[in-house]
C-alpha positions as CSV (number, residue, x, y, z in Angstrom):
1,X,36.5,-62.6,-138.3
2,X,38.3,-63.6,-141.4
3,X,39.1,-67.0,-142.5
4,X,42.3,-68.2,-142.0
5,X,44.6,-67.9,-145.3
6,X,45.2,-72.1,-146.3
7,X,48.6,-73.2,-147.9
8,X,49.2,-75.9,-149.9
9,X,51.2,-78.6,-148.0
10,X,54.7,-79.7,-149.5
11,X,54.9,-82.9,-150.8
12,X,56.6,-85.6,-149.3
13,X,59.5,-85.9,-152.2
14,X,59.9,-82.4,-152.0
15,X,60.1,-81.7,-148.4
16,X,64.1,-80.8,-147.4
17,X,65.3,-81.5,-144.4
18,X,66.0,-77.6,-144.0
19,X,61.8,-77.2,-144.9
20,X,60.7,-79.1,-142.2
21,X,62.9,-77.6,-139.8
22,X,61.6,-73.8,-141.3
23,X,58.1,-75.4,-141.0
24,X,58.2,-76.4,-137.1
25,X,59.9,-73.4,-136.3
26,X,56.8,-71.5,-137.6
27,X,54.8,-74.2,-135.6
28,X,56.9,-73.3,-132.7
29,X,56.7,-69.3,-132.7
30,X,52.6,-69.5,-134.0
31,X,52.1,-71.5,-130.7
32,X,54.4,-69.3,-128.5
33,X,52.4,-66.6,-130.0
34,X,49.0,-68.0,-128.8
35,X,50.4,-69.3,-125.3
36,X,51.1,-65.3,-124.6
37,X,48.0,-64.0,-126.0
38,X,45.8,-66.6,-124.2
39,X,47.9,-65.5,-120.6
40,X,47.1,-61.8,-121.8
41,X,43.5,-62.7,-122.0
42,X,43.5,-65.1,-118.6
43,X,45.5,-61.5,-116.3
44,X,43.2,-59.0,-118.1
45,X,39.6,-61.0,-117.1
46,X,40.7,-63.3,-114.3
47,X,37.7,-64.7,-113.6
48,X,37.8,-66.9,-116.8
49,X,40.1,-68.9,-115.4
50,X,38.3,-70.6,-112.5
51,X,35.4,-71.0,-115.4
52,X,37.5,-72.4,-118.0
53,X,39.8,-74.1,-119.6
54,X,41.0,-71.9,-122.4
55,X,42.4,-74.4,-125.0
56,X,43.4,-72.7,-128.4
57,X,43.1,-69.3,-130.4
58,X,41.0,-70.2,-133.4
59,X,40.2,-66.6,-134.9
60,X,41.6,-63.3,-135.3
61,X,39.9,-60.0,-136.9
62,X,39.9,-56.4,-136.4
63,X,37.4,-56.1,-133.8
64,X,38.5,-59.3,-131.4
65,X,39.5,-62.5,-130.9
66,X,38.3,-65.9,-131.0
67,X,39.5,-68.7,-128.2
68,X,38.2,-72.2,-128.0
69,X,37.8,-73.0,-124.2
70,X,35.8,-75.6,-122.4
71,X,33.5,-75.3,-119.5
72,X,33.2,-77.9,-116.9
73,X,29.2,-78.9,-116.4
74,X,29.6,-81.8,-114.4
75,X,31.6,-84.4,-113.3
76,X,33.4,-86.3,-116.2
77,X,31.3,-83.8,-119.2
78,X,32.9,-80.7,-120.9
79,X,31.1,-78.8,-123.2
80,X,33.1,-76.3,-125.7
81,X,32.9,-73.0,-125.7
82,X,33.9,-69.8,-128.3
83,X,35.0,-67.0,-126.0
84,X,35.1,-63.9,-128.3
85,X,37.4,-60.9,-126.5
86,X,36.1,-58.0,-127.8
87,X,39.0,-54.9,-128.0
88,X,39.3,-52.5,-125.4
89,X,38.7,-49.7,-127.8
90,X,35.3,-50.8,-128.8
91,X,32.4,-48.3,-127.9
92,X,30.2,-49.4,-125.2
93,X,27.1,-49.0,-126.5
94,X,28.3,-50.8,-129.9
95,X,29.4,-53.9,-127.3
96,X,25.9,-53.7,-125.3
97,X,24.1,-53.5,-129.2
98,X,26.2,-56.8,-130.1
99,X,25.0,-58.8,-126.9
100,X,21.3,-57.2,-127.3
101,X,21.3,-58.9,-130.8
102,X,22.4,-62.1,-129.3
103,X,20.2,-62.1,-126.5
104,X,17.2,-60.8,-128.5
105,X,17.4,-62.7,-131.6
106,X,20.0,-65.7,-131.1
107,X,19.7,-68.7,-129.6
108,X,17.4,-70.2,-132.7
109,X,16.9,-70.2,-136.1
110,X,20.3,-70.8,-137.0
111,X,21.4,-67.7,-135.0
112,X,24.4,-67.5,-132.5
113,X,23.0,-67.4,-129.2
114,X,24.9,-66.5,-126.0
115,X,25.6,-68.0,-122.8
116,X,27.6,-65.6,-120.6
117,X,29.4,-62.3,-121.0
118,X,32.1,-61.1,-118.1
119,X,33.7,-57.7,-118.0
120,X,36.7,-56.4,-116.5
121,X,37.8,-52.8,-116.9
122,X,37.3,-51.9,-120.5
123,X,38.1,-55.9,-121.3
124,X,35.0,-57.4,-122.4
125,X,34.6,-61.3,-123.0
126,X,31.4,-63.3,-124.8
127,X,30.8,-66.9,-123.7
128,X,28.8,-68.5,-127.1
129,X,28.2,-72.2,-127.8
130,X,31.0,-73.9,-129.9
131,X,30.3,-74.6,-133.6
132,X,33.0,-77.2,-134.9
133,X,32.8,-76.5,-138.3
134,X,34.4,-76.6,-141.8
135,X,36.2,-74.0,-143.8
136,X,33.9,-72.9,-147.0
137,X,36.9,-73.0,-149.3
138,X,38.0,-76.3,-148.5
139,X,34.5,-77.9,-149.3
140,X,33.5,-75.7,-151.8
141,X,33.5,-78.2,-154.7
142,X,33.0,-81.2,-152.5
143,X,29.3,-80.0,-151.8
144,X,26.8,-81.8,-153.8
145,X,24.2,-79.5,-155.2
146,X,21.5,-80.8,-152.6
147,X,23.8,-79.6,-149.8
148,X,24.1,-76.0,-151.6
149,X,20.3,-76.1,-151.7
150,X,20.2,-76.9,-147.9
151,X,23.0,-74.3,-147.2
152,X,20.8,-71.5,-149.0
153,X,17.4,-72.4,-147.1
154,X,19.3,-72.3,-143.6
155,X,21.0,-69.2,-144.8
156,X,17.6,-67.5,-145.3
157,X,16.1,-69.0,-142.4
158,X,19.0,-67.0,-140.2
159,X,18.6,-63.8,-142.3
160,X,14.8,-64.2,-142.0
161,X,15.3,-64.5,-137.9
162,X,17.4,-61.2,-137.6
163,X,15.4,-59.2,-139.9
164,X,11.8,-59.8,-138.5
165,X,13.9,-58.1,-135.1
166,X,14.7,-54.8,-137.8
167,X,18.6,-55.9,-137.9
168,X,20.8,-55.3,-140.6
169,X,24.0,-58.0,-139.7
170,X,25.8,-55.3,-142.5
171,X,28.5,-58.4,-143.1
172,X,27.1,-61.5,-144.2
173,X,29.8,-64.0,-145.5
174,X,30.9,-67.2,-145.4
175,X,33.2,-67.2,-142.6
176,X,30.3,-65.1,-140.3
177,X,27.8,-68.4,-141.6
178,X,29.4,-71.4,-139.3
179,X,28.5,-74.6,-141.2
180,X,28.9,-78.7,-139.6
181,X,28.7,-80.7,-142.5
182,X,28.2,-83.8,-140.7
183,X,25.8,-82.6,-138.2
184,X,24.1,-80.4,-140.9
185,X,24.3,-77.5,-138.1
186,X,24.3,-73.9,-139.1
187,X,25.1,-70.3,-136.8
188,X,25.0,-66.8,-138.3
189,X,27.5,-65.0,-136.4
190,X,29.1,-62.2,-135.4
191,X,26.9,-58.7,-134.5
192,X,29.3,-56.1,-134.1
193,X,28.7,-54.1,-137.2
194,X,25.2,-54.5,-136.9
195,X,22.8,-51.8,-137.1
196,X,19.0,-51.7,-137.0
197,X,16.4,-51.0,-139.5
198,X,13.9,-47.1,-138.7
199,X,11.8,-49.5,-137.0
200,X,14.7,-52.2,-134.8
201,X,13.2,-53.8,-132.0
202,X,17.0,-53.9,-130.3
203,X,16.5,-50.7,-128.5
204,X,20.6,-50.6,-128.0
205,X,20.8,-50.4,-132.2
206,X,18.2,-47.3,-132.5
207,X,21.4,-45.5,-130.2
208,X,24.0,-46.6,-132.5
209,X,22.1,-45.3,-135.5
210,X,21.6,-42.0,-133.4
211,X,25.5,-42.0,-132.7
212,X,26.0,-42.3,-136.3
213,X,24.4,-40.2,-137.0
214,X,25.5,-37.1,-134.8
215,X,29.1,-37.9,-136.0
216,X,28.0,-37.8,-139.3
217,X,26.1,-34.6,-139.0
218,X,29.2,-33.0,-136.9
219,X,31.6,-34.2,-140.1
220,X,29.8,-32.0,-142.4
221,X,28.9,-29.2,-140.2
222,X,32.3,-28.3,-140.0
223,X,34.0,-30.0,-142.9
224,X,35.9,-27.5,-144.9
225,X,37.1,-25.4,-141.8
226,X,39.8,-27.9,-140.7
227,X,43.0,-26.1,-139.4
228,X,41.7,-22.7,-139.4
229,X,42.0,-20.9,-136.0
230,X,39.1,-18.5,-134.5
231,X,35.7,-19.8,-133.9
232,X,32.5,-18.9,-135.9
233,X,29.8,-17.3,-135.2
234,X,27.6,-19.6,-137.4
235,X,28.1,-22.0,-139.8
236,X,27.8,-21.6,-143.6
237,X,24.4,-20.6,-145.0
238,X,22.7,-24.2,-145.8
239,X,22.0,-22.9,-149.2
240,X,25.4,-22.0,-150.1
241,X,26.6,-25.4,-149.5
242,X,24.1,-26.5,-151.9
243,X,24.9,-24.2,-154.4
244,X,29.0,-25.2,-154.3
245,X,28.0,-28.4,-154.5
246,X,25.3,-28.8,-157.1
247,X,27.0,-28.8,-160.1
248,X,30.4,-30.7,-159.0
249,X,31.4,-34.5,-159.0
250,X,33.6,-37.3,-158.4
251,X,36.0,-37.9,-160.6
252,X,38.2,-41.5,-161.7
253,X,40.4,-41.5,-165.0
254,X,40.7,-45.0,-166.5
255,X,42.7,-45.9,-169.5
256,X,39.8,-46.0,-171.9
257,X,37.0,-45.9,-169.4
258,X,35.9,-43.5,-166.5
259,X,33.4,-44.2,-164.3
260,X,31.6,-41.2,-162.9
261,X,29.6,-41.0,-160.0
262,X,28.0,-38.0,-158.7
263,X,25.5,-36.5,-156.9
264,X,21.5,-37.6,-156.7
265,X,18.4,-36.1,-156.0
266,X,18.7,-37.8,-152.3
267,X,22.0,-37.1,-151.8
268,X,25.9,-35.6,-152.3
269,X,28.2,-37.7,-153.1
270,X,32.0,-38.1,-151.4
271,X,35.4,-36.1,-152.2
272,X,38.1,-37.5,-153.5
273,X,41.6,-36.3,-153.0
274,X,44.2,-37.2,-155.8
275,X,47.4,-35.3,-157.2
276,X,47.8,-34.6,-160.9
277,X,49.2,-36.9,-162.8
278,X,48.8,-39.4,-161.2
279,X,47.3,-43.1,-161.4
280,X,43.8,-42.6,-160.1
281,X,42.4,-46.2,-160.4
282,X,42.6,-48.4,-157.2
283,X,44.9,-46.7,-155.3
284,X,43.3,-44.9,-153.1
285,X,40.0,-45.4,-150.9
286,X,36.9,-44.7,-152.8
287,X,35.7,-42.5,-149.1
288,X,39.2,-41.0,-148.0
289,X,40.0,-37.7,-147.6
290,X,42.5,-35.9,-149.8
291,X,45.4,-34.5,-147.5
292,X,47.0,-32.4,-150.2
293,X,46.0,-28.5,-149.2
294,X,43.1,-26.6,-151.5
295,X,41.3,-23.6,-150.0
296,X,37.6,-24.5,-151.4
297,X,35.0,-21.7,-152.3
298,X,33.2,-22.6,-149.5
299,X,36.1,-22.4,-146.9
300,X,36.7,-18.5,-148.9
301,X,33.2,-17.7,-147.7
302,X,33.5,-18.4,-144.6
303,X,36.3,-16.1,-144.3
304,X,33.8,-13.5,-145.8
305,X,31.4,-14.3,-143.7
306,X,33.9,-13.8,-140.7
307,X,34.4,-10.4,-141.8
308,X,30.8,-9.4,-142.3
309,X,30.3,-10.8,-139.0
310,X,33.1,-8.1,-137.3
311,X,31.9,-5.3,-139.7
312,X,28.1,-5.9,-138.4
313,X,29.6,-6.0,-134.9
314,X,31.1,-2.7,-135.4
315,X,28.2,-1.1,-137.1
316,X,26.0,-2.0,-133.9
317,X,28.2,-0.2,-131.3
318,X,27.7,2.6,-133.4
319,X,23.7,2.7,-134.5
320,X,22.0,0.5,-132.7
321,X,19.0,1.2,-134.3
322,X,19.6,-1.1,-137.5
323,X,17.7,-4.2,-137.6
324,X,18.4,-8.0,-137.5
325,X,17.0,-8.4,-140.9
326,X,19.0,-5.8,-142.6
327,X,22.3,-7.8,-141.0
328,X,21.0,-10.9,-142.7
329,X,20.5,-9.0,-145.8
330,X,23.9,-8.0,-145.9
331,X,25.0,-12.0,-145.2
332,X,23.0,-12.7,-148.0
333,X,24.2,-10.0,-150.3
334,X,28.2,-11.8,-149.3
335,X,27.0,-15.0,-149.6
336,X,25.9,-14.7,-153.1
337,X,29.2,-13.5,-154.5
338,X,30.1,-17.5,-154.4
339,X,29.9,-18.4,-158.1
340,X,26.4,-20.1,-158.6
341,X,27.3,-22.5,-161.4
342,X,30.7,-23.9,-161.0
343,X,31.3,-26.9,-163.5
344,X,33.9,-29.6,-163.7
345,X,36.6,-29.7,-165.7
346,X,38.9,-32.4,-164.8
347,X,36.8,-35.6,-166.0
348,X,38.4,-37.3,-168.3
349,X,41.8,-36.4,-167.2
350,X,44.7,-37.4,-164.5
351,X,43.3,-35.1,-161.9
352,X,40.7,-33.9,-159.5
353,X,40.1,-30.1,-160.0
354,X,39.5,-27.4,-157.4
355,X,35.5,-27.8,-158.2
356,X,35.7,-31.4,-157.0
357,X,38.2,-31.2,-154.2
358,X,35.7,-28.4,-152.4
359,X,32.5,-31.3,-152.0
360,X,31.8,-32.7,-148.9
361,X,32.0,-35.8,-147.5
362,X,29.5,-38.2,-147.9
363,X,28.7,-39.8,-144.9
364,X,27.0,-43.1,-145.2
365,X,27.4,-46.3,-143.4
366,X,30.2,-48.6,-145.4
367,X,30.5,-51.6,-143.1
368,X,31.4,-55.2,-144.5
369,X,33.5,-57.2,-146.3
370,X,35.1,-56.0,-149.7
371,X,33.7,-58.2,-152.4
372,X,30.3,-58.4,-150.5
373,X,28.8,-55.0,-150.2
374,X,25.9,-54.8,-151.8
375,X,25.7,-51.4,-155.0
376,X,23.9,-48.9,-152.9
377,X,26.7,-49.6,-150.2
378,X,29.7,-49.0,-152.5
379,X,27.7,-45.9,-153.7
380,X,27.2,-44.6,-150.7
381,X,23.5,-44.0,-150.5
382,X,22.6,-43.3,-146.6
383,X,19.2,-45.2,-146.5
384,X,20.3,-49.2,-146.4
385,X,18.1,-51.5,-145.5
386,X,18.4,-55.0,-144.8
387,X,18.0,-55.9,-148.8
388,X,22.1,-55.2,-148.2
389,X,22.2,-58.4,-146.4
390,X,20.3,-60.4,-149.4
391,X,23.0,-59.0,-151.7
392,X,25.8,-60.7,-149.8
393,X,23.8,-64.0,-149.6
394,X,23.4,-63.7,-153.5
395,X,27.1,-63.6,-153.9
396,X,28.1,-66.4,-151.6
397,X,25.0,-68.3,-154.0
398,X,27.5,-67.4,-157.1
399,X,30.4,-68.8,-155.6
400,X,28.4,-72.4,-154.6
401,X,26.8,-72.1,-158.3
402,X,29.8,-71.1,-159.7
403,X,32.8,-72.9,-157.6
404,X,34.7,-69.8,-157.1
405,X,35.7,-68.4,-153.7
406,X,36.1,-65.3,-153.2
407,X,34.1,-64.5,-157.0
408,X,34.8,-60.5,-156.3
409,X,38.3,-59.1,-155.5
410,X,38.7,-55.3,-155.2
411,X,41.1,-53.2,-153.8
412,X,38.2,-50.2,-153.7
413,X,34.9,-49.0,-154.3
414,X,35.1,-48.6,-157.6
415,X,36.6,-51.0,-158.8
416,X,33.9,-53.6,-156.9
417,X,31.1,-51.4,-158.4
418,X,33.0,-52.2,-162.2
419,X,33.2,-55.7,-161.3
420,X,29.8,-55.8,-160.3
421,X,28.7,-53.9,-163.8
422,X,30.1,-56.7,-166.1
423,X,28.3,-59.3,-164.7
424,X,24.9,-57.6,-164.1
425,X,25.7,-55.2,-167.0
426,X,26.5,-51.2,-166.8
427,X,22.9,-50.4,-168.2
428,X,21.2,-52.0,-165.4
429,X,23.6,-50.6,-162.6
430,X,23.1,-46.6,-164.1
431,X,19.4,-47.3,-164.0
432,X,19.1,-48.8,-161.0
433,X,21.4,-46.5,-159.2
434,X,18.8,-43.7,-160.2
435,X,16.9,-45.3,-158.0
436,X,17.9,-44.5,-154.9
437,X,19.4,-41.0,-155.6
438,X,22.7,-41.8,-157.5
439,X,24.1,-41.0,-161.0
440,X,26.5,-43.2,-162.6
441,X,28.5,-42.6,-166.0
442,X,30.6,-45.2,-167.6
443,X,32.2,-44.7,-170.6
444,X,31.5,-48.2,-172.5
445,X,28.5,-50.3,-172.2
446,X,29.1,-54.2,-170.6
447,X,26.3,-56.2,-171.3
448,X,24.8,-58.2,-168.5
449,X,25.7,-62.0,-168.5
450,X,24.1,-65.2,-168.4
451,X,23.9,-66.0,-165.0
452,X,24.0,-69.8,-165.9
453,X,26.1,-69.7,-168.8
454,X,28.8,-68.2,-166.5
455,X,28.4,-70.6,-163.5
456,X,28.9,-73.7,-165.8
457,X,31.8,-72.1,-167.6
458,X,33.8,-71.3,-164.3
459,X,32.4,-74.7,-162.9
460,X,33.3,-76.5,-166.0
461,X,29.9,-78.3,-166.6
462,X,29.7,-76.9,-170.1
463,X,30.1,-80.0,-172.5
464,X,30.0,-77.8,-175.7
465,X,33.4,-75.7,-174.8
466,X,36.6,-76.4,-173.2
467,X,36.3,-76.0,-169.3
468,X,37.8,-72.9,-168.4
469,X,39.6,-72.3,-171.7
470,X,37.7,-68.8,-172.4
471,X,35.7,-66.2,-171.2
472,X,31.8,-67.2,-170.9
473,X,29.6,-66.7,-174.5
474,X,29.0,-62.8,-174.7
475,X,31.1,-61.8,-172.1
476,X,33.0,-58.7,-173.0
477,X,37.1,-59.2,-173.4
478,X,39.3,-57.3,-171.4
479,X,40.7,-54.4,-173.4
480,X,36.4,-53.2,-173.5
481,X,35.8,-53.4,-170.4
482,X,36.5,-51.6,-167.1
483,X,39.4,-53.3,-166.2
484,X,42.4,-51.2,-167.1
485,X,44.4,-50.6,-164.6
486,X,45.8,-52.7,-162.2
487,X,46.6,-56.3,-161.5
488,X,42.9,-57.3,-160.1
489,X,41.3,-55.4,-163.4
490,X,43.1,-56.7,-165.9
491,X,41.1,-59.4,-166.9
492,X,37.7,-60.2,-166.2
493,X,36.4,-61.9,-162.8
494,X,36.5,-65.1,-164.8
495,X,39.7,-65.0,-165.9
496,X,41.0,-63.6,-162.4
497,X,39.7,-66.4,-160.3
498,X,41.0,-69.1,-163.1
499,X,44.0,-67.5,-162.1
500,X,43.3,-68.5,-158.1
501,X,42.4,-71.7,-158.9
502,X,45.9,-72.6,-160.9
503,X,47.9,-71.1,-157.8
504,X,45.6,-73.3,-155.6
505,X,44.0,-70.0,-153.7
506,X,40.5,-70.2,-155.7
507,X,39.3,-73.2,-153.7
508,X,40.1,-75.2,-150.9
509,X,41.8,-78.6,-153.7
510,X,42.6,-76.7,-156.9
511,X,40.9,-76.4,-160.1
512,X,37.4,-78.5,-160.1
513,X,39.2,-81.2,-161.8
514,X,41.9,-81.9,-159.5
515,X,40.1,-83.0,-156.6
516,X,37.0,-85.6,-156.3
517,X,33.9,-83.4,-156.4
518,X,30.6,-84.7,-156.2
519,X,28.9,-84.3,-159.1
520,X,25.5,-85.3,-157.8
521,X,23.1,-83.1,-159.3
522,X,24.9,-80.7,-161.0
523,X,24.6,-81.8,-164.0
524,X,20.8,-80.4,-164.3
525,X,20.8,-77.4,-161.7
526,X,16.9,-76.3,-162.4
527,X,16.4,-72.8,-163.7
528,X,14.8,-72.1,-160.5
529,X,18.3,-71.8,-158.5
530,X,19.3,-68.8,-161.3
531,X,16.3,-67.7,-161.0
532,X,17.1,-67.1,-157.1
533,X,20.1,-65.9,-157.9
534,X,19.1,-63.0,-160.3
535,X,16.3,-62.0,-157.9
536,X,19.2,-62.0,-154.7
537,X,21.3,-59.9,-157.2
538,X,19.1,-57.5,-157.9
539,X,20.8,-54.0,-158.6
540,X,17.7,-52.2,-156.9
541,X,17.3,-53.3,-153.4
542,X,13.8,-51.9,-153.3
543,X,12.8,-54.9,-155.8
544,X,15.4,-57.1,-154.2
545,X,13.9,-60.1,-153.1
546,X,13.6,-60.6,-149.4
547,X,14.2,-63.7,-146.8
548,X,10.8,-64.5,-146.1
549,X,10.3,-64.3,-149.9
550,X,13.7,-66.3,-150.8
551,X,12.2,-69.3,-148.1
552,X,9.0,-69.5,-150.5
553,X,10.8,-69.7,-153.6
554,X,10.4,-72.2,-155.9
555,X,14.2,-73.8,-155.8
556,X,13.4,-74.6,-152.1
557,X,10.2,-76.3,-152.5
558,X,11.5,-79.9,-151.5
559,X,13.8,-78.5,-148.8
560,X,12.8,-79.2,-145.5
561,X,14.4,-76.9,-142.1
């Protein structure tokens, strides 16, 4: 569920007469809007209504709905409750996986628990205890740095719960983390794109990673045969698919830089589709599908191999004395016409050439929230493990550390895995994406920053330089880096969200100076809370550090649960 976007209010010397009217018309047609969707809700699971009292729609995303409703205990006592109506097009067995997790693991440890769960038709509806609790951009710089430490420790504590059960939450943010200021309550929520490590104890996840996994074995089975009529015999030879795909690789053009990824020793890497001449860089999804028409080498051998197929069937009517192994011989003999060694020749350029355009999809789950997936997600490696879930917690730790809300904005893949590079430098990401079976090529080296230096820039607690006047000490200017080609790669992550905060979109009051933030502690933050951070933003999520690990840290060692 994604935060609600926050508007400035108009002042009261400003406001027209013609404003205000505008502004409750809005009111009006918002509230309409909500009146209709909560009847929707009440005709397509009835028996809500004699449960509760369904009071306001306080959440929206692209998998359900969020209603605040109470429930009448006794006589004279209400007790809230979040109803969350699942679409009718989710899959069963992802719903069932959701409430499993909830059941399972919720309930404690700062994880949503559940209370009830009705169904009606293909209308499902999740009765969860009610959180009141406060948006993270509109106390962002109001926190002191005692209550980021607490924040962090609870965060773990949650992560620590669902992981010991082998889930992966896949989309850890701040919005998903429900936090009472006043109460100092906390509630992970929100399971449906959770999936379960090899060894889950949610029984329900180990059938959504099996479901995954068909489809994604299906995909490629077939991919490069789309919209040809007749049905095969057999698939491809396994080995020619590796062979038309050893020696190709995806391609994006920058103005002065090009990042190239391509395929590992564990894995192949995605297609892109792209016309020539055209802008390559953050218009299109990193994982989409070109829909412009190339007949690949493999799709041409397939068509050969359709013809051997009728010319062996031929040959058998007439002798039937030749042999299976002589058949396959002659499949072999075809199949080896494909050109072995097929390079590249479009990187560098405006373009995607026929060598690229014939790779298969790489299938790999890519679940989450832009600005919070974790390297080996944006890079599609198909073994993720829960380390992707101490990734996100590392970036919502840079935006408490740093004061800036959301700290990554891109409009793809790419362009997160260059934002990524010029903070924890383009060095480190190639040789950590070796790691786990990926090959990266960037055409200028970024340094890696100082994680502290840049947190006090962007939070202006830096006495010796002018708050936000300049990009952090050793931070690489904009015409060397990455960011060429668009609005949200312009200019650096720093200068981007200095940008936010003068439109009043960075944080919930404006630039750190314009509203009254607690300083209480931040002027000494202890190495130990960037030492955390580096360890949560570790580029290799085998060495990444885990929850159970993060609780025993030394930044936490006067932090009580």
């Amino acid at each position: 569920m994604e935060e609600p976007m926050s508007f400035s209010p108009l002042s009261g010397c400003d406001a027209s007469p013609a404003d205000d009217s505008l502004k409750k018309y809005e009111q009006n047609v918002e509230l309409s809007g909500i009146k209709k969707d909560i009847e929707k809700l009440c005709e397509a699971v009835p028996q809500l209504v004699n449960l509760f009292k369904i009071k306001d729609k306080i959440g929206e995303g692209t998998f359900s709905s969020v209603y605040l409703a109470t429930a009448q205990l006794q006589v004279g006592h209400e007790e809230k409750i979040a109803l969350k109506h699942l679409i009718p097009t989710s899959h069963p067995i992802r719903i069932a996986a959701e409430l499993q997790c909830l059941t399972v693991a919720g309930g404690q440890d700062n994880v949503m628990g559940v209370k009830y769960c009705f169904r009606k038709n293909d209308h499902v509806v999740i009765a969860m205890p009610y959180l009141e609790h406060e948006s993270f951009v509109d106390i962002l710089n109001s926190l002191s740095f005692q209550e980021v430490r607490e924040y962090m420790f609870n965060l773990f504590i949650a992560l620590k719960r669902i992981h010991q059960f082998g889930i992966v939450h896949r989309d850890v943010k701040p919005s998903n983390f429900l936090y009472n200021r006043r109460l100092k309550k906390y509630a992970l929520v929100d399971f449906g794109l959770a999936q379960g490590t090899h060894d889950t104890k949610i029984e329900l996840l180990k059938f959504v990673q099996y479901e995954a996994q068909q489809e994604g074995c299906s995909r490629n089975k077939y991919h490069g045969v789309t919209g040809h009529k007749g049905s095969l015999s057999r698939p491809a030879p396994k080995n020619l698919d590796q062979q038309c795909a050893a020696k190709t690789s995806v391609k994006r053009s920058y103005a002065n830089t090009q990042i190239h990824i391509k395929q590992g020793k564990d894995g192949k890497e995605g297609s892109v589709g792209l016309s020539v001449q055209r802008s390559v860089f953050g218009e299109r999804n990193f994982n989409v599908h070109s829909s412009i028409s190339h007949e690949s080498p493999a799709e041409k051998l397939i068509k050969q191999s359709k013809s051997v197929d009728i010319i062996s069937r031929k040959l058998a009517t007439k002798k039937t004395a030749i042999s299976m192994k002589a058949m396959t011989s002659v499949v072999r003999k075809t199949t080896s016409s494909c050109p072995a060694v097929q390079t590249c020749d479009c990187y560098g350029t405006d373009k995607v050439c026929s060598t690229c355009m014939s790779r298969r999809q790489q299938v790999a789950p890519r679940a989450g929230t832009p600005g919070f997936r974790a390297p080996e997600v944006l890079t599609k490696c198909p073994n993720q493990t829960t380390a992707i879930d101490m990734w996100s917690a590392g970036v919502i730790f840079l935006s408490l550390l740093s004061g800036r809300y959301p700290f990554y904005k891109a409009s793809d893949d790419l362009t997160a895995l260059a934002q990524i590079m010029t903070i924890r430098g383009s060095r480190e990401t190639i040789q950590a994406a070796k790691a786990f079976g990926k090959s990266i090529l960037c055409s200028k080296e970024v340094p890696a920053q100082d994680l502290r230096k840049l947190c006090e820039r962007l939070r202006g607690m830096n006495p010796d330089t002018p708050r936000l006047a300049a990009d952090p000490p050793g931070y690489t200017s904009p015409e060397n880096t990455v960011y060429k080609a668009s609005y949200h790669v312009q200019t650096s992550p720093t200068q981007h969200l200095k940008d936010s905060a003068h439109k009043g979109e960075g944080d919930g009051c404006g630039s750190p100076r314009d509203c009254s933030t607690c300083l209480e502690g931040w002027d000494a933050v202890p190495d130990e809370a960037y030492d955390l951070l580096d360890k949560l933003l570790d580029l290799n999520p085998a060495s990444r550090i885990t929850a159970e690990a993060a609780l025993l840290h030394p930044f936490f060692k006067d932090v009580r649960s």
